[in-house]
Backbone as numpy.savetxt, mean C-alpha at the origin, in Angstrom:
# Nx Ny Nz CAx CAy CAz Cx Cy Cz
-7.15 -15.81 -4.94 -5.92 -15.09 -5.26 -5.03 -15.08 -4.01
-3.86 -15.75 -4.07 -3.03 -15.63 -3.39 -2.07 -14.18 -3.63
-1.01 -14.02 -2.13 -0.29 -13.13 -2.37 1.24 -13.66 -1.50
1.98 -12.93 -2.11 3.59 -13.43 -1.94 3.64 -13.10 -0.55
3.99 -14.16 0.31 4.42 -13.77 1.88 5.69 -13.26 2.39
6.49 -13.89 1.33 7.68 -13.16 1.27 7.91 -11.74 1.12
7.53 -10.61 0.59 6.76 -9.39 0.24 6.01 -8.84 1.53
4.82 -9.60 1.83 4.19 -9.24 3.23 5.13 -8.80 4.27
6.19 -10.68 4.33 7.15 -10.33 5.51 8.03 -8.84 5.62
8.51 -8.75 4.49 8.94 -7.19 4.35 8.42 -6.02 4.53
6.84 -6.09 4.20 6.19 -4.97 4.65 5.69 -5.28 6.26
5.98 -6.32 6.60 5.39 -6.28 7.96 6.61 -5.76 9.09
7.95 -5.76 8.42 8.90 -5.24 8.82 9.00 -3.82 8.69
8.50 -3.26 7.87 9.15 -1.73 7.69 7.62 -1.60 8.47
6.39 -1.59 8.39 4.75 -1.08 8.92 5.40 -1.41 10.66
6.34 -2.19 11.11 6.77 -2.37 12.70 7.22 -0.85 13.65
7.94 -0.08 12.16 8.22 1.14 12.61 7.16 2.15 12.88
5.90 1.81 12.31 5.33 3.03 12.27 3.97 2.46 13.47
4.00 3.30 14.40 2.59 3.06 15.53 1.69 3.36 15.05
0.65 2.37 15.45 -0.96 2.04 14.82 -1.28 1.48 13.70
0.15 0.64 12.82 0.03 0.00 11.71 -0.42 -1.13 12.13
-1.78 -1.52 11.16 -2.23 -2.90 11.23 -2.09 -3.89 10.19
-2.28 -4.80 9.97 -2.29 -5.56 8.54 -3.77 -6.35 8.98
-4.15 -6.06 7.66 -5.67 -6.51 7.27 -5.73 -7.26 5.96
-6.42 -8.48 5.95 -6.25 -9.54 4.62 -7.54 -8.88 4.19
-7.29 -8.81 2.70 -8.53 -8.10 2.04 -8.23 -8.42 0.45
-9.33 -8.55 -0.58 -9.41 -8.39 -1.53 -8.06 -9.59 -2.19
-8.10 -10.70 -1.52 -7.31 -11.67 -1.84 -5.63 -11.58 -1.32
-5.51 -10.46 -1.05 -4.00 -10.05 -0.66 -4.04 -9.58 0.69
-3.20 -8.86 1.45 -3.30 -8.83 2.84 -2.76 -6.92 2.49
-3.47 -6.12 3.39 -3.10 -5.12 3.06 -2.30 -3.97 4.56
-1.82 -3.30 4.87 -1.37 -2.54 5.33 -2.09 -0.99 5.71
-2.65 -0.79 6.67 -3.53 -0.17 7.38 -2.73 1.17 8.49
-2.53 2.06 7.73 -2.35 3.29 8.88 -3.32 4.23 9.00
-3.19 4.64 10.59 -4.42 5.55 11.05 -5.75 5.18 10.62
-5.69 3.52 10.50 -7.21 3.25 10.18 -7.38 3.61 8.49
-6.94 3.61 7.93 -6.41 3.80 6.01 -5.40 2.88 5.68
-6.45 2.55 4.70 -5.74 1.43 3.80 -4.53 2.28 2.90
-3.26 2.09 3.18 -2.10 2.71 2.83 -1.13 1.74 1.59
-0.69 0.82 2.28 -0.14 -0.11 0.78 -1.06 -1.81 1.36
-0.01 -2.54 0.11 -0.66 -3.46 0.21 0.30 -5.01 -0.48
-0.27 -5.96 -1.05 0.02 -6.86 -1.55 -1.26 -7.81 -2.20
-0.90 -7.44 -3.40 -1.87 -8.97 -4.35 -0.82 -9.46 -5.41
-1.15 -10.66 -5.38 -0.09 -11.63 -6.25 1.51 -11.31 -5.61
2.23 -10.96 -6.26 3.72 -10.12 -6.08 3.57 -9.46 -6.04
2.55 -8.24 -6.30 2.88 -6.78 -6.51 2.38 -5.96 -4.84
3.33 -5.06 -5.24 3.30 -3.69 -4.10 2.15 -2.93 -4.54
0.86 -3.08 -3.77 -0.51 -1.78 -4.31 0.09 -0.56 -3.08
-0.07 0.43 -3.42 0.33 1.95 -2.96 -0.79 2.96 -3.09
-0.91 3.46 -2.16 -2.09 4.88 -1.72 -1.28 5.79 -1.89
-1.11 6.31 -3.27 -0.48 7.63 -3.43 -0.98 8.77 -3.55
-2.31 8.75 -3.60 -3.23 10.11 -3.58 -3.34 10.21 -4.53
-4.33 10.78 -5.38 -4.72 11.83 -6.80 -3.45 12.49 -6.83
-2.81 13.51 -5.92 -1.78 14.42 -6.09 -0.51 14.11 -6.79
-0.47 12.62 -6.11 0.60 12.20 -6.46 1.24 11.12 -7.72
-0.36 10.47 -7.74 -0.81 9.43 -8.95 -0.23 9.17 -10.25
0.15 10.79 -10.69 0.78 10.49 -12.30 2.12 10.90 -11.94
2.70 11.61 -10.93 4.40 11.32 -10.61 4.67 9.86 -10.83
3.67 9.57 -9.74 4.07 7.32 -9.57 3.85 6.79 -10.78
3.14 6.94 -11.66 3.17 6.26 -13.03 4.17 6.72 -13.70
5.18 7.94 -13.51 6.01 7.84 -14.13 7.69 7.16 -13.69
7.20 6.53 -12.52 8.32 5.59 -12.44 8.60 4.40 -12.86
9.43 3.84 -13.24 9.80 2.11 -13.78 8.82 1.56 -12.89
8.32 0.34 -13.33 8.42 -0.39 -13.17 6.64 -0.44 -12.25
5.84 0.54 -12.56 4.48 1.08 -11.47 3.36 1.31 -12.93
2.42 0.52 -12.53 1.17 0.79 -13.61 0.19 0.84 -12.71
-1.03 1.69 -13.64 -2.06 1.96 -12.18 -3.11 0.76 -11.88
-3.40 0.39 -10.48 -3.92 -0.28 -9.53 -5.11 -0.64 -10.65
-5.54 -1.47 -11.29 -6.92 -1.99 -11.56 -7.75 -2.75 -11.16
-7.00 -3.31 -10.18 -8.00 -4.68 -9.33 -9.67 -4.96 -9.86
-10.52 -3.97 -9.90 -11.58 -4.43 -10.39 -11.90 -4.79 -12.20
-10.88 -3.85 -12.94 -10.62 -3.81 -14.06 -11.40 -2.47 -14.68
-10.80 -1.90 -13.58 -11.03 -0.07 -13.93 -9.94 0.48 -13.31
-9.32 1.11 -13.72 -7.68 1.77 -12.57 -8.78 2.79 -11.14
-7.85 2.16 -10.52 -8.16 3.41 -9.14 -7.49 4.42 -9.21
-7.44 5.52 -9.57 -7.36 6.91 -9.23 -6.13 7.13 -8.18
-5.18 7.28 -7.84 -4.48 7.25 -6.35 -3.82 6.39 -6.11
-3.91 4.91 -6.41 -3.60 3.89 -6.52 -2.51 3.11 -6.98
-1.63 2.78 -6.65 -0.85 2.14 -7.62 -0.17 0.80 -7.72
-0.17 0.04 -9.12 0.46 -1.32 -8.68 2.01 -0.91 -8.58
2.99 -1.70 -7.80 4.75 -1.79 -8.32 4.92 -2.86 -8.28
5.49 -3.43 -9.77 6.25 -4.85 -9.50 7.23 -4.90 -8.95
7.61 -6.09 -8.90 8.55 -6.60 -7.69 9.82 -5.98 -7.95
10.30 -6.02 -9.57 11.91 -5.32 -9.84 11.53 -3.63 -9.10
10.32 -2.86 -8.90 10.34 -1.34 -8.20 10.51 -1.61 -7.13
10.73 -2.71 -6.10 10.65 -2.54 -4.78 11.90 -3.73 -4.37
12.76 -3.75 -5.54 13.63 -5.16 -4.92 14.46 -4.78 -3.60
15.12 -3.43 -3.52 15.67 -3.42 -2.41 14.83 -3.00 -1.20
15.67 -2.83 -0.02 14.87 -2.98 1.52 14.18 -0.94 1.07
15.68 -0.68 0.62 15.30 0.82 0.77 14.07 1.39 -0.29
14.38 0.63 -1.41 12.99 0.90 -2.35 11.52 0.59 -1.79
11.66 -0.54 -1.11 10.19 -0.46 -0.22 10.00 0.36 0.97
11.06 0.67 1.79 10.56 1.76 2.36 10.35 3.10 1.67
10.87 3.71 0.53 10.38 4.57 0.04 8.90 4.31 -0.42
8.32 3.46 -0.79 7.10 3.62 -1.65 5.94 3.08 -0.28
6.62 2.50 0.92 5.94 2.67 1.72 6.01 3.95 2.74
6.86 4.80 2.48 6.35 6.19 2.82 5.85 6.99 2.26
5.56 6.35 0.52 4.60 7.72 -0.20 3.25 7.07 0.50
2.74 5.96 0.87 1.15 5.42 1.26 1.29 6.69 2.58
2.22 6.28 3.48 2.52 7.16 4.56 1.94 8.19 4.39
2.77 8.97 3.99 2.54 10.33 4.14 1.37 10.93 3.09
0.84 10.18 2.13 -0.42 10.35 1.25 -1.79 10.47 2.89
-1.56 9.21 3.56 -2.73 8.85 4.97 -2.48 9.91 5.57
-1.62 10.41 5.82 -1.19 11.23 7.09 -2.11 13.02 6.57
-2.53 13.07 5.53 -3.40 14.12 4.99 -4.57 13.89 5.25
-5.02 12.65 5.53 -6.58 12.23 5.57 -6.68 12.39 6.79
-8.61 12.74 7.25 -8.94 13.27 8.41 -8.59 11.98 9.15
-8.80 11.91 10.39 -9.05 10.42 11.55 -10.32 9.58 11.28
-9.67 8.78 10.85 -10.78 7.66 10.61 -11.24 6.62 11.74
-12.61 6.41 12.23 -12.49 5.82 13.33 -12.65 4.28 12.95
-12.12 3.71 14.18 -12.19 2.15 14.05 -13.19 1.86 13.85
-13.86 0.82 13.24 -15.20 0.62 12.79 -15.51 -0.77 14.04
-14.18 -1.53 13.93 -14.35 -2.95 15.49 -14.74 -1.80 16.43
-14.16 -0.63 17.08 -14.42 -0.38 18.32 -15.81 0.14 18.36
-16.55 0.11 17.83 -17.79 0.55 17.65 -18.47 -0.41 18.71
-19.58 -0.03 19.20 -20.65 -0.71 19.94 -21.97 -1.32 19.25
């Protein structure tokens, strides 16, 4: 499974603003990593999003967002957005600040590389 680089490039632009963002290729797509949490992402075209349980059925009720199934069970928290939810610059930084600020609740996760 490939994923759109074009998409990446954009998220690798807005994740530039935020310190300690990493990008990690995973699960066929390349995903977006704050504070050590997997926060958004990319498989195929679509925008995957860490919106929390809290926030989960707000995000399903926006255009154009169905929930995350990757294994072919929905994840809980999760969410896919197609490409028309994130066409502009500003629509992806919004849905990459709900992953944001969903991580920013979770305890400190430690690096698992810096380990000995």
């Amino acid at each position: 499974m490939a994923y759109d680089e074009k998409v990446a490039e954009r998220l690798s632009k807005v994740f530039s603003e935020h310190k300690g963002a990493q990008e990690k290729k995973m699960f066929g797509g390349i995903a977006y990593m704050f504070k050590n949490h997997m926060c958004v992402g990319v498989v195929d075209d679509l925008l995957m999003v860490r919106v929390g349980p809290e926030h989960y059925e707000d995000a399903l009720s926006e255009a154009h967002v169905r929930p995350m199934d990757f294994t072919g069970r929905p994840m809980k928290g999760y969410v896919y957005v197609e490409p028309a939810g994130f066409k502009t610059d500003r629509s992806l930084r919004e849905w990459v600040q709900k992953g944001v600020e969903f991580v920013e609740t979770l305890p400190p996760k430690e690096n698992k590389k810096s380990k000995l």
